[in-house]
Residue frames as a rotation matrix with the C-alpha (Angstrom) as fourth column:
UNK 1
0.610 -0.552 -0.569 -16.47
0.243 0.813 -0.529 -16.29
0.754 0.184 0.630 -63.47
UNK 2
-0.381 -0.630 0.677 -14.61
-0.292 -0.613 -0.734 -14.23
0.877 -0.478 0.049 -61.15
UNK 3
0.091 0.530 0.843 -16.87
-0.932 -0.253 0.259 -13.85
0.351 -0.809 0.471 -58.57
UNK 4
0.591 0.806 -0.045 -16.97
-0.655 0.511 0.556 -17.15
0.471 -0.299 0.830 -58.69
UNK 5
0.291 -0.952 -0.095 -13.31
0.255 0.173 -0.951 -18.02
0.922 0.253 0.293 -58.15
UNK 6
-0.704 -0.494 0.511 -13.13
-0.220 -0.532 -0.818 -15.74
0.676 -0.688 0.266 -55.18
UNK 7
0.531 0.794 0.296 -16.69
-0.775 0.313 0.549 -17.37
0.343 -0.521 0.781 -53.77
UNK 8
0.828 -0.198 -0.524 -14.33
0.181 0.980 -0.085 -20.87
0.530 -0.025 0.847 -53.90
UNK 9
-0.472 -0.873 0.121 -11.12
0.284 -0.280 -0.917 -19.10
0.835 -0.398 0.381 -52.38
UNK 10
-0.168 0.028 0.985 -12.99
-0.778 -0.618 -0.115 -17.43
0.606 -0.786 0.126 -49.40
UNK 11
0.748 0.663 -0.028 -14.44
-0.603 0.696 0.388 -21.25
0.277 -0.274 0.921 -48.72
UNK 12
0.379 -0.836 -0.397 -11.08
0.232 0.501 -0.834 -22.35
0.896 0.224 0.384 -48.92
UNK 13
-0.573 -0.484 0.661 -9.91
-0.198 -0.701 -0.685 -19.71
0.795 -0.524 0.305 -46.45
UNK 14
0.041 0.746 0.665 -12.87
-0.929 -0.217 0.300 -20.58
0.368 -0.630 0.684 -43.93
UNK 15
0.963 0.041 0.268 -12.02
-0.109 0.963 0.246 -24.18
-0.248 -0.266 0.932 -44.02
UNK 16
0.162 -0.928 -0.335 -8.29
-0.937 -0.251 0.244 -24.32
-0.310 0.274 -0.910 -43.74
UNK 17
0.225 0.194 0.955 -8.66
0.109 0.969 -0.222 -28.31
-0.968 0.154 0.197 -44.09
UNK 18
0.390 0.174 0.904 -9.73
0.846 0.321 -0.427 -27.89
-0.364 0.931 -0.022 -47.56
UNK 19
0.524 -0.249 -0.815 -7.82
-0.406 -0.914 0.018 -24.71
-0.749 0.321 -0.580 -48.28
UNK 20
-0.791 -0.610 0.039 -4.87
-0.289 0.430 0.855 -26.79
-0.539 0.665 -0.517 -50.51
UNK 21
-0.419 0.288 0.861 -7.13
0.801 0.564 0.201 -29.06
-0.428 0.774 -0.467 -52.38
UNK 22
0.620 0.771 0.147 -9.54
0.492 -0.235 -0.838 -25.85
-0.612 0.592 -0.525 -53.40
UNK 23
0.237 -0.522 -0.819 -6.33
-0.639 -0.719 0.273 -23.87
-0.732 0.459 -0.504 -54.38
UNK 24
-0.721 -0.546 0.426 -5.05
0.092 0.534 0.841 -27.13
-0.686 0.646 -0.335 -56.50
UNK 25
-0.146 0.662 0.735 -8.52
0.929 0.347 -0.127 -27.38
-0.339 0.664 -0.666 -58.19
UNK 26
0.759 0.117 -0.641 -8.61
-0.227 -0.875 -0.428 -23.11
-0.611 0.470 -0.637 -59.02
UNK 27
-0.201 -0.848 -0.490 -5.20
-0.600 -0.289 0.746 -23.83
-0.775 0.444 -0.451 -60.38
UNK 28
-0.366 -0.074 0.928 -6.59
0.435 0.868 0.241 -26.66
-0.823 0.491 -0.286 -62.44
UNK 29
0.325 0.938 -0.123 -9.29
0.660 -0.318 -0.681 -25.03
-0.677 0.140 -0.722 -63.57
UNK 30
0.581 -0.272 -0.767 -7.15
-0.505 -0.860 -0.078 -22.07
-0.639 0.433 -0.636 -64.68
UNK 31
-0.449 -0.801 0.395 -4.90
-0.222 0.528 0.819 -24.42
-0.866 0.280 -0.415 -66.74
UNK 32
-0.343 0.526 0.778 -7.80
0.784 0.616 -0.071 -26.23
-0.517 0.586 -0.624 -68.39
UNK 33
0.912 0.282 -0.298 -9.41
0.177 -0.925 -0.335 -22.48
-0.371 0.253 -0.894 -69.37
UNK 34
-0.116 -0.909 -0.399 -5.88
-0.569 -0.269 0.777 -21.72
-0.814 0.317 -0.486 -71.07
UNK 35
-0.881 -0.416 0.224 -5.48
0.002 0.471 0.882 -24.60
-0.473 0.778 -0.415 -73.23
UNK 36
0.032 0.907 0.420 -9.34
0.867 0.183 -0.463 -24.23
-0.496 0.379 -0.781 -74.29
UNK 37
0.612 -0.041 -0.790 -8.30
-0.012 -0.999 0.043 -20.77
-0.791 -0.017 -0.612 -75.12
UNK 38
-0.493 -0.842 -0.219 -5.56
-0.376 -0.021 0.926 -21.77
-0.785 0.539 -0.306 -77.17
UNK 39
-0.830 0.320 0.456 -7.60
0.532 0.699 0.478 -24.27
-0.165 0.640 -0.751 -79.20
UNK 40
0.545 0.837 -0.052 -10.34
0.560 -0.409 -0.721 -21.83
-0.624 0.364 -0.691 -79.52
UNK 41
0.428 -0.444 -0.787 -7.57
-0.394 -0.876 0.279 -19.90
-0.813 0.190 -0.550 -81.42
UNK 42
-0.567 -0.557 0.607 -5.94
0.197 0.624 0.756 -22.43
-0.800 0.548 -0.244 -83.44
């Protein structure tokens, strides 16, 4: 999962263009992976 996180950030970083949108979509990502976390607790 990592790895793969930091595969999507270096792409980001190589294409400054698309550097914002991949950082918005890691940040989703991490958000959505929280609340699934919570509800896997509940």
């Amino acid at each position: 999962m990592e790895s793969l996180k930091q595969c999507l950030e270096h792409r980001a970083k190589s294409d400054l263009k698309s550097r914002s949108a991949f950082e918005t979509l890691l940040e989703f990502y991490d958000l959505i992976a929280e609340v699934a976390f919570q509800i896997a607790l509940a």
